[in-house]
TIPA-682588 format. One record per residue (C-alpha): residue number from 0; y, z, x. Coordinates in steps of 0.25 Angstrom, whole numbers. Layout:
# residues N
<atom><i>NUM</i><y>Y</y><z>Z</z><x>X</x></atom>
...
//
This chain:
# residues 349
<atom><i>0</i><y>0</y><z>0</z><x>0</x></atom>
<atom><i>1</i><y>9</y><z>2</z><x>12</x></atom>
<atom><i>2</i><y>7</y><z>-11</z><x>19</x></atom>
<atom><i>3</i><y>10</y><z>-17</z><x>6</x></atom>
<atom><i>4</i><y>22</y><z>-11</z><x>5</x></atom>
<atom><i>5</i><y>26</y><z>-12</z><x>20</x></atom>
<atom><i>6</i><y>25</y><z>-29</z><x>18</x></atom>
<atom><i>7</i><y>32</y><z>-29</z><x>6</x></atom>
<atom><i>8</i><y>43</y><z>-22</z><x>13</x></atom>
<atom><i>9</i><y>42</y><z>-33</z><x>25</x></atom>
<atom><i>10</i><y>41</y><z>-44</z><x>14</x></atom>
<atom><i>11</i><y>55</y><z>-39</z><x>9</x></atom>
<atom><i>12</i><y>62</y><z>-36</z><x>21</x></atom>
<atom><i>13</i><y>58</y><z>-51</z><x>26</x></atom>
<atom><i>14</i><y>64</y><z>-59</z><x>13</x></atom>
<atom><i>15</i><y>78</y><z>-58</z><x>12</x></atom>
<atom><i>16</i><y>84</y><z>-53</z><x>0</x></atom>
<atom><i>17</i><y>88</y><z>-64</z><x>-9</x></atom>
<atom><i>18</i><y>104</y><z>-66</z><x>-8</x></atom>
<atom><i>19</i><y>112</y><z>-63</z><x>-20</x></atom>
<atom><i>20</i><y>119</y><z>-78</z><x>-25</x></atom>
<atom><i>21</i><y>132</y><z>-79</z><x>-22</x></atom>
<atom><i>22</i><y>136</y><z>-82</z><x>-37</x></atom>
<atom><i>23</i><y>127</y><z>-71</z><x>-39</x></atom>
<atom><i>24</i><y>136</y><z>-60</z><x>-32</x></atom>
<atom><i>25</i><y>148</y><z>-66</z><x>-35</x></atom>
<atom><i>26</i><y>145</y><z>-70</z><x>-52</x></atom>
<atom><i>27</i><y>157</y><z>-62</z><x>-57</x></atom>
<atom><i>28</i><y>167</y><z>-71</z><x>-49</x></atom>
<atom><i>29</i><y>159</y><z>-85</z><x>-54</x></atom>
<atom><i>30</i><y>157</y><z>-84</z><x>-69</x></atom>
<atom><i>31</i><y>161</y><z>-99</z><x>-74</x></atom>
<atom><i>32</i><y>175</y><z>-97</z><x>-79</x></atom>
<atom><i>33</i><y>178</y><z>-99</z><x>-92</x></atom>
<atom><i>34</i><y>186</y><z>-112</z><x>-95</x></atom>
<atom><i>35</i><y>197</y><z>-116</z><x>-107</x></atom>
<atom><i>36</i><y>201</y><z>-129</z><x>-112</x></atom>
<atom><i>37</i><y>217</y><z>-130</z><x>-114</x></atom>
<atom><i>38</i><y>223</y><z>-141</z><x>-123</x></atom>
<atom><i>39</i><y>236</y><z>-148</z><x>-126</x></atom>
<atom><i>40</i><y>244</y><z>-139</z><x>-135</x></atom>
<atom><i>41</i><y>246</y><z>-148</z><x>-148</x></atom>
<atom><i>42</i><y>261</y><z>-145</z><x>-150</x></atom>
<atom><i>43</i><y>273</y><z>-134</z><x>-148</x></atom>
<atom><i>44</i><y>268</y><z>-120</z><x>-144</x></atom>
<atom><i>45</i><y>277</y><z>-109</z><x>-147</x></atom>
<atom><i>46</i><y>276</y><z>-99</z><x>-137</x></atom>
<atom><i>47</i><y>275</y><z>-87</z><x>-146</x></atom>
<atom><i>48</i><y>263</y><z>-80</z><x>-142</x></atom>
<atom><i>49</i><y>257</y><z>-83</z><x>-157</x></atom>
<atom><i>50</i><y>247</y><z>-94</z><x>-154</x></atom>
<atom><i>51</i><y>248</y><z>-100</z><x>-167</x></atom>
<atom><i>52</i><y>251</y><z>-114</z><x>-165</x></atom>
<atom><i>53</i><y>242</y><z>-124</z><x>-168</x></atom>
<atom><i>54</i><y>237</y><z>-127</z><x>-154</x></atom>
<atom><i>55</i><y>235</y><z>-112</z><x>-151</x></atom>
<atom><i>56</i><y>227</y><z>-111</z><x>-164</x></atom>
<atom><i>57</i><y>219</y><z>-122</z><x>-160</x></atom>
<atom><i>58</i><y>216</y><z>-119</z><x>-145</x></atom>
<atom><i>59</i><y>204</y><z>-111</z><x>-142</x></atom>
<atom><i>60</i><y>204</y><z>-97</z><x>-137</x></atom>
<atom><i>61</i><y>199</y><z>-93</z><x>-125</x></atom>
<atom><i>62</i><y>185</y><z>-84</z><x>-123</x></atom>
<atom><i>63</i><y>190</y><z>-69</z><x>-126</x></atom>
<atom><i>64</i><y>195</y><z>-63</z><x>-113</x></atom>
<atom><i>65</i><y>185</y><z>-54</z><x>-104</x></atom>
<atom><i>66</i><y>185</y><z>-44</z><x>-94</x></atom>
<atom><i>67</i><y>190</y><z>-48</z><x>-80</x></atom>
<atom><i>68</i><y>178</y><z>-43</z><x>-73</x></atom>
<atom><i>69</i><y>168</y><z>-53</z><x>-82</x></atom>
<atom><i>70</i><y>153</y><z>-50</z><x>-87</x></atom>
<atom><i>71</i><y>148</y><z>-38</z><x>-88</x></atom>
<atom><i>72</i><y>162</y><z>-30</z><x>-92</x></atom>
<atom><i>73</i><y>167</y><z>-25</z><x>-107</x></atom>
<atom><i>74</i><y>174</y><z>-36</z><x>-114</x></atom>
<atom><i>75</i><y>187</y><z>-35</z><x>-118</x></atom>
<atom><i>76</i><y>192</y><z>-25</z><x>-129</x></atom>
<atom><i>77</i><y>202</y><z>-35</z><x>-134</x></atom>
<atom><i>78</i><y>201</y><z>-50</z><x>-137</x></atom>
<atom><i>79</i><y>209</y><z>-60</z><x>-128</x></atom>
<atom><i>80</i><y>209</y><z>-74</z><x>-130</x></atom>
<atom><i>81</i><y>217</y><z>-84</z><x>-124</x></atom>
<atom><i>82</i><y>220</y><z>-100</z><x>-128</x></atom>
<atom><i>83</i><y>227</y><z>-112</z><x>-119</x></atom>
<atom><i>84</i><y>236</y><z>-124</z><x>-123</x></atom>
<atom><i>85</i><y>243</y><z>-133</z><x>-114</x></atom>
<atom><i>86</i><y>255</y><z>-146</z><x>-113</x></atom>
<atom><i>87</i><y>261</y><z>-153</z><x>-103</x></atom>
<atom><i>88</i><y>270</y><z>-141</z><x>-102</x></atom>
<atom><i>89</i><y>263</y><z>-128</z><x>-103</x></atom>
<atom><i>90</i><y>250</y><z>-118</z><x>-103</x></atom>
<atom><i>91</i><y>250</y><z>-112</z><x>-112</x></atom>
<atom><i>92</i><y>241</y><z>-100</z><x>-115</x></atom>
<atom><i>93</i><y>239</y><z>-91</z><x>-129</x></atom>
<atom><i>94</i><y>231</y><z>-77</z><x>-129</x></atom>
<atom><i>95</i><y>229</y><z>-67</z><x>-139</x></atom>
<atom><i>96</i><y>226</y><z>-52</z><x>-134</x></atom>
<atom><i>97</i><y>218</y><z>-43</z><x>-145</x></atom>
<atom><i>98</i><y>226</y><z>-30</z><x>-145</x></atom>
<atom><i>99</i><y>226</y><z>-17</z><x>-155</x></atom>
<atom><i>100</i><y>238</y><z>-12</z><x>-147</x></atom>
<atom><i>101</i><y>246</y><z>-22</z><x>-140</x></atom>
<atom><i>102</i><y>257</y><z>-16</z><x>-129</x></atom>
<atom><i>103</i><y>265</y><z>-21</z><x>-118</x></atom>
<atom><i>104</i><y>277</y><z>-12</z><x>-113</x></atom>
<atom><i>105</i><y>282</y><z>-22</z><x>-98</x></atom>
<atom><i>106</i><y>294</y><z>-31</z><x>-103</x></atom>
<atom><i>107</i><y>297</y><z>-38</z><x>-89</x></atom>
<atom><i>108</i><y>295</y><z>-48</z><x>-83</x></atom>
<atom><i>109</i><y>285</y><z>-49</z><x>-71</x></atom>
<atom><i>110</i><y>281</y><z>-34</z><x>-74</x></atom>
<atom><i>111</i><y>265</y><z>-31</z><x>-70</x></atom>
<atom><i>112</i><y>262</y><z>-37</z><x>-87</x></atom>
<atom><i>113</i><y>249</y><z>-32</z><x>-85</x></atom>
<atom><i>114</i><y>252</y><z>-18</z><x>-84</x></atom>
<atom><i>115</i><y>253</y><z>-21</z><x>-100</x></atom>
<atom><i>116</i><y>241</y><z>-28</z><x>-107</x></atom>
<atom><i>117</i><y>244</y><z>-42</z><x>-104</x></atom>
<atom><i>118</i><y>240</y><z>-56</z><x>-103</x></atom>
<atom><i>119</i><y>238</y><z>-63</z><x>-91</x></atom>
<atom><i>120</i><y>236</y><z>-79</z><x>-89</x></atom>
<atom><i>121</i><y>232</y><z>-84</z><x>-75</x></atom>
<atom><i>122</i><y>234</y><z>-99</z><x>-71</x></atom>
<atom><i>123</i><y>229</y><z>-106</z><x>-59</x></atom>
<atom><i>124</i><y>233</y><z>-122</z><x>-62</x></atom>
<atom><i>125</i><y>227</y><z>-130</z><x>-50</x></atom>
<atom><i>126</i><y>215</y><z>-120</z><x>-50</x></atom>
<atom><i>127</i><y>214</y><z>-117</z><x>-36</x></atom>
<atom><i>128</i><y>215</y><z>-102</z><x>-37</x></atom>
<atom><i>129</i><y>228</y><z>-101</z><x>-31</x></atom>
<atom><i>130</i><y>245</y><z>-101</z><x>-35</x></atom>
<atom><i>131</i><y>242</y><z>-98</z><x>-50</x></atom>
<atom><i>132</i><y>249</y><z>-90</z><x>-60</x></atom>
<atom><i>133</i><y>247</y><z>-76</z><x>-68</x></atom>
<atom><i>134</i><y>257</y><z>-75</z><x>-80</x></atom>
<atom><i>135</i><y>256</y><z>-61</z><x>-89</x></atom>
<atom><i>136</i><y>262</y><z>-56</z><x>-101</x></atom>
<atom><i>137</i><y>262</y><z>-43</z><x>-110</x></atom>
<atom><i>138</i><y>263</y><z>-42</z><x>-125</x></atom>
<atom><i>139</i><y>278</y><z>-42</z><x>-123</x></atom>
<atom><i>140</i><y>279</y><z>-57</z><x>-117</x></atom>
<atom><i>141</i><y>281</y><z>-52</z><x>-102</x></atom>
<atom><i>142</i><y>277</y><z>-61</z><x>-92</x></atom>
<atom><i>143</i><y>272</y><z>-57</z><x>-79</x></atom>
<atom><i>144</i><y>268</y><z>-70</z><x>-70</x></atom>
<atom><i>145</i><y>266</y><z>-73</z><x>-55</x></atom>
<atom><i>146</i><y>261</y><z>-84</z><x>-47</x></atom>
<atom><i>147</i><y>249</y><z>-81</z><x>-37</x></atom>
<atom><i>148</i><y>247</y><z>-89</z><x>-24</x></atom>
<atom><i>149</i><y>232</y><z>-84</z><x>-20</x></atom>
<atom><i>150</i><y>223</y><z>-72</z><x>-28</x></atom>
<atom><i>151</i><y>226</y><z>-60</z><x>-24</x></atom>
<atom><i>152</i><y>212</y><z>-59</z><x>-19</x></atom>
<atom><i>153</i><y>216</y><z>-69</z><x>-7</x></atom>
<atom><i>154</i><y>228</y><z>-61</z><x>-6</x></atom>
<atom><i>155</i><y>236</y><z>-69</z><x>-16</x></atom>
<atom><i>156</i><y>251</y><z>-63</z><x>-20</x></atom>
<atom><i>157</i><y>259</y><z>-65</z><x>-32</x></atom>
<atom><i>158</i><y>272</y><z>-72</z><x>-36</x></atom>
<atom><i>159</i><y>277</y><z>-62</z><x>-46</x></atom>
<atom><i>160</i><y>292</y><z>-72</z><x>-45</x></atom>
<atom><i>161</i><y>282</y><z>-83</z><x>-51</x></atom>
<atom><i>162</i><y>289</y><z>-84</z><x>-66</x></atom>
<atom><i>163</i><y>282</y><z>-94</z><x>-75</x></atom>
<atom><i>164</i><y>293</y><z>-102</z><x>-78</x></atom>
<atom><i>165</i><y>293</y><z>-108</z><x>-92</x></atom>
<atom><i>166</i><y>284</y><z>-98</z><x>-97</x></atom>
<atom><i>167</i><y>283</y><z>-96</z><x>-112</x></atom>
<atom><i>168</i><y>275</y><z>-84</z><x>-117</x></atom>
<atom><i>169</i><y>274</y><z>-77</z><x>-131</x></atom>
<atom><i>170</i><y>267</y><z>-65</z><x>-136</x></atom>
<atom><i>171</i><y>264</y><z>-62</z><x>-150</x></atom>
<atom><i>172</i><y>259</y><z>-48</z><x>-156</x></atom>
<atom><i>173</i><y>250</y><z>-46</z><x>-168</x></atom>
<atom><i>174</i><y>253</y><z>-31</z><x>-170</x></atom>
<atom><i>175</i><y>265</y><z>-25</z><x>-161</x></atom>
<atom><i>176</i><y>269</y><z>-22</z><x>-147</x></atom>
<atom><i>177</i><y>267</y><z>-7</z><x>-141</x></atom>
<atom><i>178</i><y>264</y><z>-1</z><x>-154</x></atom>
<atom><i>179</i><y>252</y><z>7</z><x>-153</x></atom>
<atom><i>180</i><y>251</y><z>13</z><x>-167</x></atom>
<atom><i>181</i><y>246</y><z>0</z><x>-173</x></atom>
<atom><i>182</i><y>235</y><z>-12</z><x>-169</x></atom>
<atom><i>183</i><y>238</y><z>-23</z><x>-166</x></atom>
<atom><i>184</i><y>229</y><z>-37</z><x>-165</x></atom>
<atom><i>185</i><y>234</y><z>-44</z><x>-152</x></atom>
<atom><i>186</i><y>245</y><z>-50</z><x>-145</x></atom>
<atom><i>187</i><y>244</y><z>-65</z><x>-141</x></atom>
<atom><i>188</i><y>251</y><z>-73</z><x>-128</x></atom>
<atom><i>189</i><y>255</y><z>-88</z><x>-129</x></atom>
<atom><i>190</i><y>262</y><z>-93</z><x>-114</x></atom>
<atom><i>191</i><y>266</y><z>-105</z><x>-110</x></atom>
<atom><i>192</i><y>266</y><z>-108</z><x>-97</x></atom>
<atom><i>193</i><y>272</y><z>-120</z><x>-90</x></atom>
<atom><i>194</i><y>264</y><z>-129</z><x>-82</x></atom>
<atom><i>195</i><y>276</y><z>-132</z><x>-71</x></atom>
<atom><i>196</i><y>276</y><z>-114</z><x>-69</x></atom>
<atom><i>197</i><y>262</y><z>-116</z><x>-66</x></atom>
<atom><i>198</i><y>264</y><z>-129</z><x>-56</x></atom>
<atom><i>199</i><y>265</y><z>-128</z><x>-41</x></atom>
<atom><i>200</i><y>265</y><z>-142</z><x>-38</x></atom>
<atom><i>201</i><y>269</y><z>-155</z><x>-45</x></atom>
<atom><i>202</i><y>255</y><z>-155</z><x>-53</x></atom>
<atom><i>203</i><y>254</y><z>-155</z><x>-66</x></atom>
<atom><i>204</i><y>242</y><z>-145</z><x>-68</x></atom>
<atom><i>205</i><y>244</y><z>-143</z><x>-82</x></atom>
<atom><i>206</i><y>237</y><z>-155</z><x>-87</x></atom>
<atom><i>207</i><y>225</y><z>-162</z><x>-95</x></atom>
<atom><i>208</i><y>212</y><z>-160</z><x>-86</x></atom>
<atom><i>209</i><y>218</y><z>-150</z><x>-76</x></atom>
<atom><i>210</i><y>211</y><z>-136</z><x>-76</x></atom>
<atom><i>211</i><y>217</y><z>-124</z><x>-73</x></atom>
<atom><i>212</i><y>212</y><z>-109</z><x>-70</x></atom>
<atom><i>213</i><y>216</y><z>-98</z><x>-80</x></atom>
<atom><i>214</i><y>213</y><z>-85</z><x>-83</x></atom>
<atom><i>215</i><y>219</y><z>-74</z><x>-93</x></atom>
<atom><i>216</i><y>219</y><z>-58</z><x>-93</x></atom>
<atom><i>217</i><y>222</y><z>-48</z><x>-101</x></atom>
<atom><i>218</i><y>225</y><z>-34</z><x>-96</x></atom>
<atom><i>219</i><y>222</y><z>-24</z><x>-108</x></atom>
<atom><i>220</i><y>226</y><z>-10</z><x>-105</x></atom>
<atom><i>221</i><y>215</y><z>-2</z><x>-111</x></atom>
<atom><i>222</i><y>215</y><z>8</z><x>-102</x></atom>
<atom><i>223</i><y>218</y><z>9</z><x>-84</x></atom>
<atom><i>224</i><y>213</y><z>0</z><x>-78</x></atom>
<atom><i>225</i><y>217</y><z>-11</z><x>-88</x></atom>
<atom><i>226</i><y>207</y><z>-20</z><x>-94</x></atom>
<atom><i>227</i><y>207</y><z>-36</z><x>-88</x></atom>
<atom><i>228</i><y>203</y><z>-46</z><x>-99</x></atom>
<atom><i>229</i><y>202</y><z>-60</z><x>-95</x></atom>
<atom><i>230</i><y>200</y><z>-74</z><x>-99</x></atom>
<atom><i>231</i><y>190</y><z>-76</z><x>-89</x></atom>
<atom><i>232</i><y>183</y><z>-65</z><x>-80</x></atom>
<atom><i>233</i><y>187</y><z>-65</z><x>-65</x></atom>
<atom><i>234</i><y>175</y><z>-55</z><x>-63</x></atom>
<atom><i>235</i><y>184</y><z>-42</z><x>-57</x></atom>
<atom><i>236</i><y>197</y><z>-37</z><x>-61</x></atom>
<atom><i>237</i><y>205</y><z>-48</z><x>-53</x></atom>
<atom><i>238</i><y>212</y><z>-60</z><x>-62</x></atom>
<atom><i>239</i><y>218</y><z>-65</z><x>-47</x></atom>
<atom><i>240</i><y>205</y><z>-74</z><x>-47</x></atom>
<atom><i>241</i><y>208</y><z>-89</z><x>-52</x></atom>
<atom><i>242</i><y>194</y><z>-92</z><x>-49</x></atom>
<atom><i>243</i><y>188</y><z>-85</z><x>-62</x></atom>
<atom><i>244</i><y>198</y><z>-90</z><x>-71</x></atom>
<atom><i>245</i><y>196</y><z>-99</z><x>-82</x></atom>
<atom><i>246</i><y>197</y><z>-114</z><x>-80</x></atom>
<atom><i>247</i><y>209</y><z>-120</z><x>-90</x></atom>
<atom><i>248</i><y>206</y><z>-136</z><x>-94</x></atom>
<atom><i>249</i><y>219</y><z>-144</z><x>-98</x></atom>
<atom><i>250</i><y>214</y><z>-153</z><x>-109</x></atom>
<atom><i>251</i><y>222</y><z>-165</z><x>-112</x></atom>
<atom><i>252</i><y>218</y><z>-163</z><x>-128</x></atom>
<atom><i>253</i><y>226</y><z>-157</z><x>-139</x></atom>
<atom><i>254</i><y>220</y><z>-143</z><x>-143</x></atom>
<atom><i>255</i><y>211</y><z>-145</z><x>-154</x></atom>
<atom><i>256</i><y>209</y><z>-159</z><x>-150</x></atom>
<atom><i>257</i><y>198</y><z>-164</z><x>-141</x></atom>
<atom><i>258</i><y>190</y><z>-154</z><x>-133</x></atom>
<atom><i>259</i><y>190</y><z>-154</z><x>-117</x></atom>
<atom><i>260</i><y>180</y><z>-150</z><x>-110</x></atom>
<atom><i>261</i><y>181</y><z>-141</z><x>-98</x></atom>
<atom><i>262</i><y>182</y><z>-148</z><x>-84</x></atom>
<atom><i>263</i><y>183</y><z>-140</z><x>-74</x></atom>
<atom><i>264</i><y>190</y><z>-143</z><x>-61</x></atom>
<atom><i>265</i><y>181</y><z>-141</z><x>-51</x></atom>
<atom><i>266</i><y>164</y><z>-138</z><x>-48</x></atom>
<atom><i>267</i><y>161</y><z>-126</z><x>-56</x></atom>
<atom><i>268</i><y>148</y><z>-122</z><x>-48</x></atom>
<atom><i>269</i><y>156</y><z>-125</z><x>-31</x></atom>
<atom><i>270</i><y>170</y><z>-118</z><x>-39</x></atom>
<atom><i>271</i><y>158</y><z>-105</z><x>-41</x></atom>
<atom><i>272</i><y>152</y><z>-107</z><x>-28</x></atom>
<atom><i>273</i><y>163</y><z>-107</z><x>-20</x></atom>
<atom><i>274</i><y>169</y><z>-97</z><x>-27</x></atom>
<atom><i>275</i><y>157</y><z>-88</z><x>-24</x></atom>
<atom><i>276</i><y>158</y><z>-90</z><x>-12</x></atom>
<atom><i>277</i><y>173</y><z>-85</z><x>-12</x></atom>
<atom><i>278</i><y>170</y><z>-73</z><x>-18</x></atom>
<atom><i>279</i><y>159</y><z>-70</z><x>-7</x></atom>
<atom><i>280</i><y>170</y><z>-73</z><x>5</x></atom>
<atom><i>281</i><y>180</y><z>-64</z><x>-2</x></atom>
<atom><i>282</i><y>169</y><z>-53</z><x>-2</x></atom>
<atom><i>283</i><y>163</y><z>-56</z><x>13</x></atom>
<atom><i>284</i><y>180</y><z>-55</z><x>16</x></atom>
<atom><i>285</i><y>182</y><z>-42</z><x>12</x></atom>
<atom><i>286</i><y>169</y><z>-35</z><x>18</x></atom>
<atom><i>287</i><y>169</y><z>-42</z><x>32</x></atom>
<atom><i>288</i><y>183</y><z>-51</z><x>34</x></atom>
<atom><i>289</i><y>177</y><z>-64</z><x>34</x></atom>
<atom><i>290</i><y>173</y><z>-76</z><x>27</x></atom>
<atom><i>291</i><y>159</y><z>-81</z><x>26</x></atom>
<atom><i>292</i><y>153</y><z>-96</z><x>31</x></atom>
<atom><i>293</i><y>146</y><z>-104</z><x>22</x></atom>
<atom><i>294</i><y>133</y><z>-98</z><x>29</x></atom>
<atom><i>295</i><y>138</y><z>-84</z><x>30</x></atom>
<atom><i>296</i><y>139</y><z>-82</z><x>13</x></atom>
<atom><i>297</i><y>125</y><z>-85</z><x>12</x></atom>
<atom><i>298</i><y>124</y><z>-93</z><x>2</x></atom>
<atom><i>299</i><y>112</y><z>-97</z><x>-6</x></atom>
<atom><i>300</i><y>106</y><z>-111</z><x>-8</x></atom>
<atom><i>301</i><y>107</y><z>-105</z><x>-24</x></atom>
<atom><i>302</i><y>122</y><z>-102</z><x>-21</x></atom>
<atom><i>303</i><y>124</y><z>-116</z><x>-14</x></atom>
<atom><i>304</i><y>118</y><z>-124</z><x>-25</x></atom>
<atom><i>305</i><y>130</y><z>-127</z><x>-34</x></atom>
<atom><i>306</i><y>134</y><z>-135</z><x>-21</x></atom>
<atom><i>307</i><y>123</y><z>-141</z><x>-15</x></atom>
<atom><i>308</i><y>116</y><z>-144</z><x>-29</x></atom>
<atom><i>309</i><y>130</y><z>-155</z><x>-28</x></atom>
<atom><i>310</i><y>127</y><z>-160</z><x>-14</x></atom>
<atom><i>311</i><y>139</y><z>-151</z><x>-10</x></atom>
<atom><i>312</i><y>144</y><z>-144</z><x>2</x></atom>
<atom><i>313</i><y>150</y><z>-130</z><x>5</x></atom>
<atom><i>314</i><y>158</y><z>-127</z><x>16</x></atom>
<atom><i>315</i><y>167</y><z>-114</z><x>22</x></atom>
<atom><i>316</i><y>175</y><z>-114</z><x>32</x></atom>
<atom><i>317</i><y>179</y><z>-99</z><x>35</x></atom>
<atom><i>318</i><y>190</y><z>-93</z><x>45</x></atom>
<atom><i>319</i><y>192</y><z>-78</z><x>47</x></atom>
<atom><i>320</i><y>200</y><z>-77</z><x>36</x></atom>
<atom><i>321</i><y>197</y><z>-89</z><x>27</x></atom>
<atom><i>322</i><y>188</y><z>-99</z><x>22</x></atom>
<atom><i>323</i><y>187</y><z>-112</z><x>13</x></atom>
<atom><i>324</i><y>175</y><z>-116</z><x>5</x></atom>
<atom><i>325</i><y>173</y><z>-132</z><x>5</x></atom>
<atom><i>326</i><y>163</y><z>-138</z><x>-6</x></atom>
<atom><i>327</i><y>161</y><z>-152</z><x>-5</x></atom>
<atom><i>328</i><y>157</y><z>-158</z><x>-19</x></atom>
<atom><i>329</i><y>152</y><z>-172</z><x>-15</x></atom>
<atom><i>330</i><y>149</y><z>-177</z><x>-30</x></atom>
<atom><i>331</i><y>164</y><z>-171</z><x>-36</x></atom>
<atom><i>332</i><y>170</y><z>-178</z><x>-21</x></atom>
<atom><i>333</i><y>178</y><z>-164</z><x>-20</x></atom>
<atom><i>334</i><y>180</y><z>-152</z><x>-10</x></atom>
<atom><i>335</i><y>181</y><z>-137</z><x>-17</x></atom>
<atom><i>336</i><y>189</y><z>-129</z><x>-9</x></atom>
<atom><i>337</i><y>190</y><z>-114</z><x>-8</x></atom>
<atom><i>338</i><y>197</y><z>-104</z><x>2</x></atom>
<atom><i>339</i><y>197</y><z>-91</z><x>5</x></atom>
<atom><i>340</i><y>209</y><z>-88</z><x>-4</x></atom>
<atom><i>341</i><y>203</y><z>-94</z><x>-17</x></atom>
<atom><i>342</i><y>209</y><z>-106</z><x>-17</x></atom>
<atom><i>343</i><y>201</y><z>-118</z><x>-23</x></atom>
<atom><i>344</i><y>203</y><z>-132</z><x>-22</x></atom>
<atom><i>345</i><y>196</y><z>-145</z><x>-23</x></atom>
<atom><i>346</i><y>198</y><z>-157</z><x>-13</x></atom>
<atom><i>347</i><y>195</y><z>-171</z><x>-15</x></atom>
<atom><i>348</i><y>181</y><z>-173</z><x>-5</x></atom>
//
């Protein structure tokens, strides 16, 4: 009994353990995100916060808002839904916030908004995960918007002296404002926000077949800390991470017309493998202050098969403090492109 004991022990110790997938330990950060199809406003919006107009009634709301952290946490107490609209001029965004006691005491400008319960919109137009927007408000109409130039988790900063220009927003309340004494149903958001505020060049990203990344929150003061609800999960209480946000699909048909499908802009399966692969260099960073080769991650034929099963190749070219992840993509005559700062891009091959 021993001796068989004594071989199993060496038949163990001689077979290395299986290693864990990459999309395996990194699964919170790669759940597909989830995908809205915006359509041409049909006339006149009044930017009132009432989303009553025809157009508004016709386009669909979004999937109720979720917790930031993803699968396995509470759902949220109160409904959030948002809907999208567009023209050659303007995004523009509706959301209704179920709320038995809706509050909001900041009245200026550029205040920290979500130390209210607020709504948040985040807008990355070119998609590349840098130099995109943030634009709050309160139940009171009081803006709160910065431009970013990185995610603070590549050591991004703010532009707090970023205003929207042109900005229209509206709030309306069924029920009233700071009154705790009676229940109220929910207060309802309606922006419109210029598509030259949210341009940094001479393109005109706000068009028919473009796609766009976006994301909502809703901080809910239930109690300290504050409750993070979002449109899309990022997987940890972070919304600084344009990678998990939804994908936004400019259709060129009327709302309540002709349906579009989803196209995305890029390959869904390299965009999760290289993004795995991000979030793997980030970690190795932090514990030992330095990036990984393509043969130092260790990567699985399993975890390489979204690439190769395309006859595609992957390549990393690190420096002591940097890296860039090429994937060639023979069949789409493209290069994706990701750096050590969570910029993504794709170049002609």
């Amino acid at each position: 009994m021993k001796r068989t004991i004594l071989v199993w022990l060496a038949f163990f110790c001689l077979v290395p353990a299986m290693a864990q997938s990459i999309f395996e330990k990194y699964e919170r950060f790669l759940v597909e995100p989830r995908t809205y199809v915006c359509y041409r406003a049909e006339g006149p919006l009044t930017i009132d916060g009432k989303l009553d107009e025809a157009s508004w009634v016709k386009a669909e709301s979004t999937a109720p808002f979720e917790d930031i952290s993803g699968k396995g946490f509470a759902t949220p107490k109160y409904e959030t839904t948002a809907k999208m609209l567009w023209d050659d001029d303007f995004l523009y965004v509706g959301a209704i916030l179920e709320e038995p006691n809706i509050t909001a005491k900041l009245t200026q400008r550029d205040t920290i908004i979500y130390y209210d319960n607020d709504f948040e919109v985040f807008i990355d137009p070119d998609s590349d995960g840098h130099n995109y927007f943030e634009i709050e408000v309160n139940a009171r109409n009081v803006l709160f918007d910065l431009m970013l130039d990185k995610p603070y988790r590549v050591g991004g900063d703010f532009f707090l002296q970023w205003d929207c220009p042109g900005i229209k927003s509206g709030i309306h309340i069924e029920g009233t404002l700071n009154n705790p004494n009676d229940t109220d149903k929910y207060w309802s958001v309606e922006m419109a926000i210029p598509r030259q505020a949210l341009t940094l060049s001479f393109n005109n990203l706000l068009k028919a077949g473009n796609t766009w990344r976006i994301n909502f929150s809703r901080v809910e003061w239930l109690k300290k800390p504050e409750e993070n609800w979002v449109w899309n999960a990022t997987g940890r209480i972070d919304m600084h991470m344009p990678d998990r946000w939804g994908y936004l699909l400019f259709s060129g048909n009327n709302v309540g017309t002709l349906k579009t499908e989803m196209d995305y802009p890029h390959n869904r399966d390299i965009y999760r493998l290289m993004w795995a692969i991000f979030y793997a260099q980030q970690d190795n960073f932090n514990q030992k202050k330095q990036y990984l080769s393509l043969e130092g991650l260790g990567l699985t034929d399993a975890d390489l098969k979204p690439l190769t099963s395309q006859k595609g190749k992957l390549t990393i070219e690190t420096t002591a403090h940097s890296y860039q992840i090429r994937a060639v993509v023979p069949h789409e005559e493209v290069v994706y492109v990701l750096n050590n700062e969570g910029r993504f891009w794709k170049e002609k091959r």
